[in-house]
KOLSE-683060 format. One record per residue (C-alpha): residue number from 1; y, x negated, z negated. Coordinates in nm, 2 decimals. Example, Ala and Ser with C-alpha at 12.3 -4.5 7.8 and 13.67 -1.06 7.14 Angstrom:
REM residues 2
<site 1; <-0.45; -1.23; -0.78>>
<site 2; <-0.11; -1.37; -0.71>>
***
This chain:
REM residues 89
<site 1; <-4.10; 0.70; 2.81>>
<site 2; <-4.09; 0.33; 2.66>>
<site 3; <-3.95; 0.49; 2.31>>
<site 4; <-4.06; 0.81; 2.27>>
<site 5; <-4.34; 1.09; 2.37>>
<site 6; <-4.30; 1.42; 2.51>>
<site 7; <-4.64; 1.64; 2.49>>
<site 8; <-4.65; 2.02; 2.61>>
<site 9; <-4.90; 2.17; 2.37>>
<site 10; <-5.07; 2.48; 2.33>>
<site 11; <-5.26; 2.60; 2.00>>
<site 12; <-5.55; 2.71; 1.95>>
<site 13; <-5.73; 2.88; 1.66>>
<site 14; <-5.61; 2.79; 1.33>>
<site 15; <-5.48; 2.47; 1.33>>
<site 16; <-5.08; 2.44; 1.29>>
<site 17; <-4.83; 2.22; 1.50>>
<site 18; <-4.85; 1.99; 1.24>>
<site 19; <-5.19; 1.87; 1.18>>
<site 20; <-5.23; 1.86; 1.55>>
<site 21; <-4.91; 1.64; 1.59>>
<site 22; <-5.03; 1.42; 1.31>>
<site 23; <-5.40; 1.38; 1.43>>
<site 24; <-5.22; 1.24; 1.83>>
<site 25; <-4.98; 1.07; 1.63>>
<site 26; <-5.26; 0.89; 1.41>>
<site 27; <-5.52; 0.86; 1.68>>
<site 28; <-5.30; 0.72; 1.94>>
<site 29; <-5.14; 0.48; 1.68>>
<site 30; <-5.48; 0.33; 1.58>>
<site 31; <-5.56; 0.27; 1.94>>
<site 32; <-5.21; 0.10; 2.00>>
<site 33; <-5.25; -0.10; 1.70>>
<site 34; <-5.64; -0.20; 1.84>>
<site 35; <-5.50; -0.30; 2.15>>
<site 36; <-5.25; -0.46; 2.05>>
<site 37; <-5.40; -0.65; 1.73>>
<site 38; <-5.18; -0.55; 1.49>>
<site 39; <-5.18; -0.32; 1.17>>
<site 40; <-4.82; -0.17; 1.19>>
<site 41; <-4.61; 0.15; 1.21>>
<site 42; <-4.62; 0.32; 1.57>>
<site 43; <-4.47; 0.64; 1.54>>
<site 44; <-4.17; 0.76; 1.30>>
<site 45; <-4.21; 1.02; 1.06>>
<site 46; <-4.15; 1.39; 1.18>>
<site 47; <-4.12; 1.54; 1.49>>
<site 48; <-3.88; 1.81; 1.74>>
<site 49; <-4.04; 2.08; 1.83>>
<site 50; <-3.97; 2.39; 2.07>>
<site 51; <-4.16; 2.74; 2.13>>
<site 52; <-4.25; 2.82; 2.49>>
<site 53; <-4.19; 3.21; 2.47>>
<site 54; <-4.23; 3.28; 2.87>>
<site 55; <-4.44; 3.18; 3.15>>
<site 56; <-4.13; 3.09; 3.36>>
<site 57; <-4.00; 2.87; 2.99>>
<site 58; <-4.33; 2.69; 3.03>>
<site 59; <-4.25; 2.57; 3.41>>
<site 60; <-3.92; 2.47; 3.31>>
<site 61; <-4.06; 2.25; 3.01>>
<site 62; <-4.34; 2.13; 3.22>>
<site 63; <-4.08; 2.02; 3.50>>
<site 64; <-3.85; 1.92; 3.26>>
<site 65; <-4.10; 1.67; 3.09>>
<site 66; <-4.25; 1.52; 3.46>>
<site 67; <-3.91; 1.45; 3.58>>
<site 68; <-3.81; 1.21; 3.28>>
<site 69; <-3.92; 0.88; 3.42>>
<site 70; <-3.74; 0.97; 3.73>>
<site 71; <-3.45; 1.04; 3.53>>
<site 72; <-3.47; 0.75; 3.32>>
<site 73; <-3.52; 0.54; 3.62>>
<site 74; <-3.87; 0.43; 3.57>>
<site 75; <-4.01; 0.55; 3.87>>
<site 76; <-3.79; 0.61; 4.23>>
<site 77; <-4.05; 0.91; 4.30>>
<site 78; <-4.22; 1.14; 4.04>>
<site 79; <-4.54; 1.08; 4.17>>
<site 80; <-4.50; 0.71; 4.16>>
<site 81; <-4.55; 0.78; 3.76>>
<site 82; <-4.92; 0.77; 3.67>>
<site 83; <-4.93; 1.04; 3.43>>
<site 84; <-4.67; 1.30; 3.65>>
<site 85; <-4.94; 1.59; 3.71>>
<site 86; <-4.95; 1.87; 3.45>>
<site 87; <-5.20; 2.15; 3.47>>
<site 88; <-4.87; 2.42; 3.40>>
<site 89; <-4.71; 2.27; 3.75>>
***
């Protein structure tokens, strides 16, 4: 999506949502800001979150997520979007 970032995530071990969302958010911003040449802002502060309870939730999420740029009119097919596959598909 050109303004925003949906990741399916599963935990492991100890570390909480949080730290993990801040390490992507903080990695992927210093690349963005390398590429780009800059030093500025890239994500905003906080995040949404929702718990996959179910095997059958996770599909829907997964589907749910790789249908966006077909929904937002980026793409005419899904699989015309380079990053469409998702190992829960």
């Amino acid at each position: 999506m050109p303004d925003h970032a949906h990741w399916l995530l599963q935990l492991h071990g100890g570390e909480s949502l949080a730290v993990l969302v801040g390490r992507l958010k903080s990695a992927s911003a210093r690349r963005a800001n390398a590429a780009l040449g800059r030093r500025s802002p890239v994500w905003a502060t906080g995040y949404h979150d929702r718990a996959v309870r179910s095997e059958q939730a996770l599909s829907d999420v997964a589907r749910y997520l790789v249908a966006n740029p077909l929904r937002r009119g980026l793409v005419e097919r899904i699989g015309d979007y380079p990053y469409w596959d998702a190992v829960w598909l």
